[in-house]
C-alpha positions in Angstrom: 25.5 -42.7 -18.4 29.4 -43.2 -18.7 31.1 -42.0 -21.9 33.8 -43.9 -22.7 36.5 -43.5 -25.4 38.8 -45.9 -26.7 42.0 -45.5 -29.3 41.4 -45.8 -33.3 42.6 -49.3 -34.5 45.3 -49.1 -37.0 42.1 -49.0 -39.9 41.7 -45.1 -39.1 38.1 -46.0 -37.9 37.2 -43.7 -34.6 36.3 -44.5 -31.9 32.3 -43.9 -30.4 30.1 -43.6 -27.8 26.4 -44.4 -27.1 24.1 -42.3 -28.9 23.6 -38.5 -28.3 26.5 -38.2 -26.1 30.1 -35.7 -27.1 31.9 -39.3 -28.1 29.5 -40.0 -30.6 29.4 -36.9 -31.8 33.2 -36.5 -32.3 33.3 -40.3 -34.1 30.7 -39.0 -36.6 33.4 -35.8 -37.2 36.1 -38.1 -37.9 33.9 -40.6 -40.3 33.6 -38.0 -41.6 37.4 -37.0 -42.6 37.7 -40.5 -43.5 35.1 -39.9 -46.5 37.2 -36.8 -47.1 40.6 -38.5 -47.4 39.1 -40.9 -49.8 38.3 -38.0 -52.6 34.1 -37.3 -51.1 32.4 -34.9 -50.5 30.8 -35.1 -47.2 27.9 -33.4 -44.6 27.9 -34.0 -41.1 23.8 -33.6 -40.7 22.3 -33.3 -37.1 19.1 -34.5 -36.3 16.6 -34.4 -33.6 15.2 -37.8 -32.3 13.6 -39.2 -29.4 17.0 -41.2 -28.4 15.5 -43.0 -25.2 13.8 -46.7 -25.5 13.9 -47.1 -21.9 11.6 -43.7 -21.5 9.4 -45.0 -24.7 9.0 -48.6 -23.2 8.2 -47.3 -19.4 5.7 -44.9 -20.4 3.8 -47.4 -22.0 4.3 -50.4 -19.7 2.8 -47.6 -16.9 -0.1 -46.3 -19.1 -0.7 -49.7 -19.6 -0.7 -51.3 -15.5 -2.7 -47.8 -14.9 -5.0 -48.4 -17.3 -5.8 -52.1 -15.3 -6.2 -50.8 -12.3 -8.7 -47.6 -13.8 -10.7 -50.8 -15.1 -11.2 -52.8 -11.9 -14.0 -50.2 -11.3 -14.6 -49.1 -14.5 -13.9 -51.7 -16.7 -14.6 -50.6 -20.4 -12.7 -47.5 -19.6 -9.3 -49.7 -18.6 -9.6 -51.4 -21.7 -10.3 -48.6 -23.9 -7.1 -46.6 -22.3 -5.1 -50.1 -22.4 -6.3 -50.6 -26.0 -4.9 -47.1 -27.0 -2.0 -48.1 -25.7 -0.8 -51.3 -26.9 -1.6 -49.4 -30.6 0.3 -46.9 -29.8 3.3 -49.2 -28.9 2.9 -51.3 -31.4 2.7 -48.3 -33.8 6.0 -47.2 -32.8 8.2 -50.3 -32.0 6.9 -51.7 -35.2 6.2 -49.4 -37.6 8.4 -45.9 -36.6 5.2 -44.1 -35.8 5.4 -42.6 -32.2 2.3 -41.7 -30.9 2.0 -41.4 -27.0 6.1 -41.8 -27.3 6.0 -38.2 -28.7 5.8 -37.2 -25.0 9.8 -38.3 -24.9 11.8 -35.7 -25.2 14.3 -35.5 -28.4 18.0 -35.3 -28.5 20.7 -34.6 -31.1 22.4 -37.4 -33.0 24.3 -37.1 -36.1 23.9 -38.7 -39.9 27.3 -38.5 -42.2 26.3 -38.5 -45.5 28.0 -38.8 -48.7 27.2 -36.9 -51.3 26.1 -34.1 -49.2 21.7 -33.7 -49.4 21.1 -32.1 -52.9 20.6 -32.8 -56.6 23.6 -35.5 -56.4 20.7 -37.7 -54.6 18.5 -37.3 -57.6 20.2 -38.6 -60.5 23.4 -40.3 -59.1 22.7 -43.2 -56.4 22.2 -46.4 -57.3 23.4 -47.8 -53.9 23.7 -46.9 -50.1 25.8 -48.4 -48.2 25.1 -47.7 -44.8 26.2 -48.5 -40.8 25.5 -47.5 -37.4 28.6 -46.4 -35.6 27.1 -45.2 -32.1 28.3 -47.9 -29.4 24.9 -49.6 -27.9 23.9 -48.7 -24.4 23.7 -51.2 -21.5 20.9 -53.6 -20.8 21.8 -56.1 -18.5 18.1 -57.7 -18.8 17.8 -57.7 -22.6 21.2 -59.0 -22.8 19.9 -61.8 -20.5 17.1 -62.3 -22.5 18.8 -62.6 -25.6 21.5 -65.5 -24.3 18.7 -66.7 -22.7 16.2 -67.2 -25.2 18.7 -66.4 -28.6 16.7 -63.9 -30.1 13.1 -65.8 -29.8 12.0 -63.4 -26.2 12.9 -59.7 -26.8 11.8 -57.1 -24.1 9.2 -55.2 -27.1 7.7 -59.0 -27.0 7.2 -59.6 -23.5 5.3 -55.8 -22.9 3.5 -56.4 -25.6 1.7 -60.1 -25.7 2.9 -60.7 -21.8 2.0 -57.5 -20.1 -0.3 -55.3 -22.5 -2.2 -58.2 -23.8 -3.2 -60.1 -21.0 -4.2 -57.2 -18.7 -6.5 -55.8 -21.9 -8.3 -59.7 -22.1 -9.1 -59.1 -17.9 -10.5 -55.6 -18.7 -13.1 -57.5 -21.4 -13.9 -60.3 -19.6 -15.1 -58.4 -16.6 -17.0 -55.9 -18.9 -19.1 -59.2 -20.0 -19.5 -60.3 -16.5 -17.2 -63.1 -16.7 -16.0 -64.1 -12.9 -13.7 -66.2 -11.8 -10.1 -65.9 -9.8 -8.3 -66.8 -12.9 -9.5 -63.6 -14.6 -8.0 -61.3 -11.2 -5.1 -63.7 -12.0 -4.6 -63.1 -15.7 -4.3 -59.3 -14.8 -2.0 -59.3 -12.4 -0.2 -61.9 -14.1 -0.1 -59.0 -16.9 0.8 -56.3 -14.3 3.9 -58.0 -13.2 5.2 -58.3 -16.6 4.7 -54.7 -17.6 6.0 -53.8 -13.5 9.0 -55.9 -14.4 10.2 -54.2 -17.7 9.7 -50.7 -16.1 12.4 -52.1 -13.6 14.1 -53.4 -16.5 14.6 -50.0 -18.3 15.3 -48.0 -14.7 18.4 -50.9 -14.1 19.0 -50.1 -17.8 19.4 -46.5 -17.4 21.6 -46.9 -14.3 23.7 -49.7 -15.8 27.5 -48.2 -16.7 28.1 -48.1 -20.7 31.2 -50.6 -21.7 33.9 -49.1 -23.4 34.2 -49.5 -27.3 36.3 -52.2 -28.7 37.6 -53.2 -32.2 34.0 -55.5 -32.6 32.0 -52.3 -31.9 33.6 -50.4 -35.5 33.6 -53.9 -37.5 30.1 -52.5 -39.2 32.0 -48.8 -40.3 35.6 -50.9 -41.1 33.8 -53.3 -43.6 31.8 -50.8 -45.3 34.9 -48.3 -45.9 36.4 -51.5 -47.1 34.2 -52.0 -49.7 33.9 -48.1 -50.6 37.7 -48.4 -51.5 37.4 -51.6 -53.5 34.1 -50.2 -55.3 36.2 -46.9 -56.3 39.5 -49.4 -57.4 37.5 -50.9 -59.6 35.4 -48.4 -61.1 36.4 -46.2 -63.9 35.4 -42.8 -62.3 33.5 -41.6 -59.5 31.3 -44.7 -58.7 27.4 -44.2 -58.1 27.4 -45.3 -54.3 26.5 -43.3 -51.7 27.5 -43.5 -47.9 25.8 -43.1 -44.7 26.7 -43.4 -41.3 23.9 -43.3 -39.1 23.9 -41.8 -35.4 21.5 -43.9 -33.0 21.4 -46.9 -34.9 21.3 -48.9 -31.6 18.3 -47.4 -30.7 15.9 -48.4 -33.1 17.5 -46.7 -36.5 16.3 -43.5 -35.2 19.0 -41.4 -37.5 18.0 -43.6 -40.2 14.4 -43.7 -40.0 15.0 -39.6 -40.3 17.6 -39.8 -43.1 14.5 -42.1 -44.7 11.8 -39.9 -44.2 13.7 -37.2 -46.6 15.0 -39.4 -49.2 12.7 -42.0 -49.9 11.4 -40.5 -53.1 14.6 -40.3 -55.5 15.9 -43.8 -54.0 12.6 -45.0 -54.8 12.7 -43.6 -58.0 16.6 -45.0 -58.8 15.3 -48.6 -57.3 18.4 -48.1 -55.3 19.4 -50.8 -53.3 20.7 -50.0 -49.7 23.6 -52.2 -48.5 23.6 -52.3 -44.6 26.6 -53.4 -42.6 26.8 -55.2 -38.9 29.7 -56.7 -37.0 29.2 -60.4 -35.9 28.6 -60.0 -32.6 24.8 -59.6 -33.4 23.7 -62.8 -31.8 21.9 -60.6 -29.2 19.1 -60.2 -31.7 20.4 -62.6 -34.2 18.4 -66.4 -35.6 20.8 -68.1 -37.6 22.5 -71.6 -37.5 25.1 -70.7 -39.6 27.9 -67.9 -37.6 29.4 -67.5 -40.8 28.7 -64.0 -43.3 25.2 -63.7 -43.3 22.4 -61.5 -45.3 19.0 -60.7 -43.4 16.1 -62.4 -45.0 14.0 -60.6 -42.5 14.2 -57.9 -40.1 11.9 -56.2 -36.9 10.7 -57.7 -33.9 6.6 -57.7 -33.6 6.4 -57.1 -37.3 8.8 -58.5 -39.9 9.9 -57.3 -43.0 11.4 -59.3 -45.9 14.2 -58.0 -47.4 16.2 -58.5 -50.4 18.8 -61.0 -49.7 18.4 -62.6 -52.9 21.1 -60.6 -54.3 23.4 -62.6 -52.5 22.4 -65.9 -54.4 25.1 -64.9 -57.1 28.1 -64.7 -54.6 30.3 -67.1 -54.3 30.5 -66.9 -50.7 27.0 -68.1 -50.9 26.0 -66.0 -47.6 23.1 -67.8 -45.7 19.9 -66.1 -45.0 19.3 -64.7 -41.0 16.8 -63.0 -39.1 17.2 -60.0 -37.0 15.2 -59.3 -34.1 16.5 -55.4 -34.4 15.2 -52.4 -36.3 17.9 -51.5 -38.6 18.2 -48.6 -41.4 17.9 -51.6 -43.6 14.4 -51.9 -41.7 13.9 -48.9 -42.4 14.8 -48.8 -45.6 12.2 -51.6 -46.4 9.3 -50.1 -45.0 9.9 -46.9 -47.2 9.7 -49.8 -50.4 13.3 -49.3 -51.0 15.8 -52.6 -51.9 18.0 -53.5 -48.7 19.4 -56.0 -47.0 21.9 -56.1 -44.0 25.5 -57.6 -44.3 25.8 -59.4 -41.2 29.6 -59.9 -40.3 32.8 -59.1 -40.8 36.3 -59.5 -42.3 37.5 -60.6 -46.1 34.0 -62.5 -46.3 31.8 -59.3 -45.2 33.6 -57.2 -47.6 33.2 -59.7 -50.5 29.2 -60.3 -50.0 28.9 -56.6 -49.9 31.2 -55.9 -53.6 28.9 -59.2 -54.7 25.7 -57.4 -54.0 27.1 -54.1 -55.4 27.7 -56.0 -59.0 24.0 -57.2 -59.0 22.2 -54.1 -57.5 21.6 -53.1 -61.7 17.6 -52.6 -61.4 17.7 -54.0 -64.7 19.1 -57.4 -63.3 17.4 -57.2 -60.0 13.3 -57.3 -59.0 12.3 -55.4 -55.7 
């Protein structure tokens, strides 16, 4: 894949790169000294993830057309391996668990965090504000799908109820003895679906990575933004923390690992976790309203409620949206932590996210 690299904007935000590769890398060095300037202590933490969703989707798509073709001779076989599958997929596009996906190989990403992992954690975070800042691959067909449909057909749907689904019913209905061309048809009419995404993710590999623009740092601009106004207003050192995930495009995969180790004191703190996105979101985005928005529910086969009642105090009066995405505020949310994502960018953005800051007291606020 193409790495491309693009000037800072006068903000002192870096440029990045698509997850795992030397750009990113270097923009998670420089968020970094931006915490630094600004008085923090900081940790540049790498972590090991399974980076590829065009591996994790093909590998199931062809378990799943393999597992047809096993059952036109033995059927209860094909369903059992097609069964397996569509668990296992669901399992980890849904719920972060990978299962057959552990056959991906892992690559290195990198989480800035601020304070650094220790006893700060335990005692002094009441919020988290939190972005991606890796630049999201190419994918010419979800991109498609996305203007296409706006948000209501995603790729994880199609394998799943389209492909998986329908080739699993054929399995069963010859295993009862049910005949008929339609059920021949409703398999390969499942087959082609799953065939077709496995293209998909091949064209998706090959496709060339745009270069990053100003839109692609909005998420990392507006939550520095409101770091600086949180720290102008407070009296001393206030009790936010600061992540920048690596890999955020590709299913929070830094964050679900940042998760995995903190849950407990954040839990315990009934922090809340503030995430940020640029505007551009419409990809995975269902909203009427293009204005600053808070997510009122996140994922894509399963979704998750989130907190974007703490935005009913702000005079901006940000409208509830949906995201078709995994983000760390997903994430967050399936741990039981408080989140919401800031959808947006600009004066606005900034504002919702100093609103939600001022009513994030547990004592104000029910999870």
């Amino acid at each position: 894949m193409a790495e491309a690299e693009t000037n800072p904007p006068s903000t002192g935000t870096p440029p990045t790169g698509v997850a795992g590769s030397d750009v990113e890398r270097r923009a998670a060095n420089r968020l970094a000294e931006e915490l630094r300037k600004r008085g923090r202590a900081v940790s540049v933490e790498s972590v090991s993830i399974r980076i590829s969703e065009e591996g994790t989707i093909s590998l199931h798509a062809l378990l799943a057309a393999a597992g047809g073709l096993i059952g036109l001779k033995w059927p209860l076989i094909g369903a059992a391996i097609v069964l397996m599958v569509a668990f296992s997929y669901y399992a980890e596009r849904s719920l972060g668990l990978a299962l057959i996906g552990r056959i991906v190989p892992r690559r290195a990403s990198q989480n800035v965090l601020s304070p650094p992992p220790g006893p700060a954690w335990d005692r002094d975070v009441e919020v988290v504000l939190s972005a991606g800042y890796d630049l999201p691959s190419a994918y010419p067909t979800g991109e498609w799908l996305s203007r296409r449909f706006s948000g209501q057909l995603t790729t994880d749907r199609l394998v799943l109820w389209a492909g998986i689904l329908p080739v699993f019913l054929a399995m069963m209905l010859d295993a009862a003895g049910v005949d008929g061309t339609w059920v021949g048809v409703l398999q390969l009419f499942g087959t082609a679906v799953l065939l077709s995404m496995v293209a998909a993710q091949v064209d998706r590999a090959a496709a060339k990575n745009a270069e990053a623009d100003d839109e692609d740092l909005k998420a990392t601009e507006n939550l520095l933004a409101v770091l600086d106004e949180a720290i102008e207003e407070s009296d001393g050192d206030p009790p936010i923390a600061v992540c920048f995930f690596g890999a955020e495009s590709n299913s929070a995969k830094g964050a679900a690992e940042f998760f995995s180790n903190f849950e407990a004191p954040l839990r315990a703190e009934n922090a809340l976790v503030i995430n940020f996105v640029n505007g551009s979101s419409g990809d995975s985005l269902l909203s009427r309203n293009k204005k600053v928005l808070l997510t009122a529910k996140e994922g894509d086969l399963a979704t998750l409620r989130m907190n974007n009642e703490l935005g009913e105090k702000s005079p901006i009066k940000p409208q509830p949206a949906i995201l078709r995405t995994t983000t760390a505020a997903t994430i967050a949310r399936r741990r039981g932590i408080r989140a919401t994502t800031v959808v947006g960018s600009g004066d606005d953005a900034v504002d919702v996210g100093l609103d939600l800051i001022d009513h994030a007291n547990p004592q104000e606020t029910v999870a």
